[in-house]
C-alpha positions as CSV (number, residue, x, y, z in Angstrom):
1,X,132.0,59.4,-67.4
2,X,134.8,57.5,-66.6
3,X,136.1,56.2,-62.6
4,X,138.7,58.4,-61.0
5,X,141.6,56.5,-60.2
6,X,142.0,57.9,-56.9
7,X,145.2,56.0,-56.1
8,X,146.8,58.3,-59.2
9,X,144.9,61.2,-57.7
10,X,147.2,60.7,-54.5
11,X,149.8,59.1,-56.2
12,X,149.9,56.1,-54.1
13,X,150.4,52.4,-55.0
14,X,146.8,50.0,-54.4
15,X,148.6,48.2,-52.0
16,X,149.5,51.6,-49.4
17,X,148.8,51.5,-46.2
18,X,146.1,53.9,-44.4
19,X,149.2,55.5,-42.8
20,X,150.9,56.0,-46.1
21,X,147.5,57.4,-47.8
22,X,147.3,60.1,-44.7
23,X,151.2,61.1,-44.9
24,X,150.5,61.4,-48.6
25,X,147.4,63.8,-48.3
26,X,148.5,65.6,-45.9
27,X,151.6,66.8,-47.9
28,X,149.7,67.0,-51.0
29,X,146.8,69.6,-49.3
30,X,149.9,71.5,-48.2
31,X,151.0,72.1,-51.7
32,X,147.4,72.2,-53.7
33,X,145.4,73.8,-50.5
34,X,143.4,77.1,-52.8
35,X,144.1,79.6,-50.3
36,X,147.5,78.3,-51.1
37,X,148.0,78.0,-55.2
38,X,144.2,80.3,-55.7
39,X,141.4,79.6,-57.0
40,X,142.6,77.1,-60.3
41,X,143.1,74.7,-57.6
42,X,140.1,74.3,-56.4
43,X,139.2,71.2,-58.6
44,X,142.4,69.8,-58.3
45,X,141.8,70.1,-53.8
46,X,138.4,68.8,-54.1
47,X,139.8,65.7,-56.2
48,X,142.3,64.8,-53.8
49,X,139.7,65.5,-50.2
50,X,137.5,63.5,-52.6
51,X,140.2,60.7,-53.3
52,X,141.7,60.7,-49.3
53,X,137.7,60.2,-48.0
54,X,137.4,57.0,-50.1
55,X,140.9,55.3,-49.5
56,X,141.1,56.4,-46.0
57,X,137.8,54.4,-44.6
58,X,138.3,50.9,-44.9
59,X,134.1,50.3,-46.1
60,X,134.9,52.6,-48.8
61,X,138.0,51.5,-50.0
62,X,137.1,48.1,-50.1
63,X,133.8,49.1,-52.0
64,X,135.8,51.5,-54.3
65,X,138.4,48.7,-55.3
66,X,135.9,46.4,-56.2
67,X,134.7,48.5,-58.4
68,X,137.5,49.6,-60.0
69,X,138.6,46.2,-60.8
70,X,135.2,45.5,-62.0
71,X,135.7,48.7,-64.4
72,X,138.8,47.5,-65.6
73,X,138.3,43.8,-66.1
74,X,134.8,45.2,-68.4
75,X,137.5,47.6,-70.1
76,X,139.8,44.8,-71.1
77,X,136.6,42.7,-72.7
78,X,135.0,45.8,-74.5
79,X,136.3,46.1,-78.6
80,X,139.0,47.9,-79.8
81,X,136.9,50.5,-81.3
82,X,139.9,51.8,-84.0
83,X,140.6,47.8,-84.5
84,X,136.9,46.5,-83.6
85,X,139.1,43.5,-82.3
86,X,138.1,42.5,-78.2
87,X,140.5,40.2,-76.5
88,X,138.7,37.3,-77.1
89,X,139.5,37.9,-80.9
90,X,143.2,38.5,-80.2
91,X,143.2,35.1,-78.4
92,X,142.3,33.6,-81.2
93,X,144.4,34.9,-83.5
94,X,147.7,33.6,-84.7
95,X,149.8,33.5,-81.5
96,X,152.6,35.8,-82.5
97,X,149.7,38.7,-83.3
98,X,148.1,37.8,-80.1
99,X,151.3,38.3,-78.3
100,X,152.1,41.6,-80.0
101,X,148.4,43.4,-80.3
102,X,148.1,42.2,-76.8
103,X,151.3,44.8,-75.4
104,X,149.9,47.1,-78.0
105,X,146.8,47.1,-76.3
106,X,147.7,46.7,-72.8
107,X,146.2,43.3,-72.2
């Protein structure tokens, strides 16, 4: 199962502020509250209470972010699995392929 990226889920930027994060949920719960939109947004609610609980308490959100980064930087090492090529393989590669599989692959 992969991480939520609860920074998309509210549609804020990794570096917002906690005041930013609150301004932004509280707008969003407006708009995707179920008693609001019914019950085919009740996923979408809990995803975004479960998103605001995380970024809002400092513990968490420093615990989160490592993680996250931690996720990503073991993303960027595993294999291409349609090219079987990792980066380590692209960096080794003739530059001007490195360069290019590298954007391809959003190295």
């Amino acid at each position: 199962m992969a991480l939520k990226d609860y920074y998309l889920i509210l549609g804020v930027s990794r570096t917002e502020t906690a005041r930013g994060i609150q301004n932004t949920f509280r707008e969003l719960v407006k708009q995707l509250h179920p008693d609001r939109v019914g019950p085919q947004g009740t996923a979408a609610f809990q995803d975004l209470v479960e998103a605001y609980r995380v970024l809002s308490d400092p513990e968490r959100r420093k615990a989160y972010r490592q993680h996250l980064l931690q996720t990503e930087i073991a993303a960027q090492r595993a294999p291409v699995a349609s090219h079987g090529l990792g980066l380590a393989e692209i960096r080794t590669a003739d530059p001007r392929v490195a360069f290019w599989a590298a954007r391809l692959l959003n190295y």
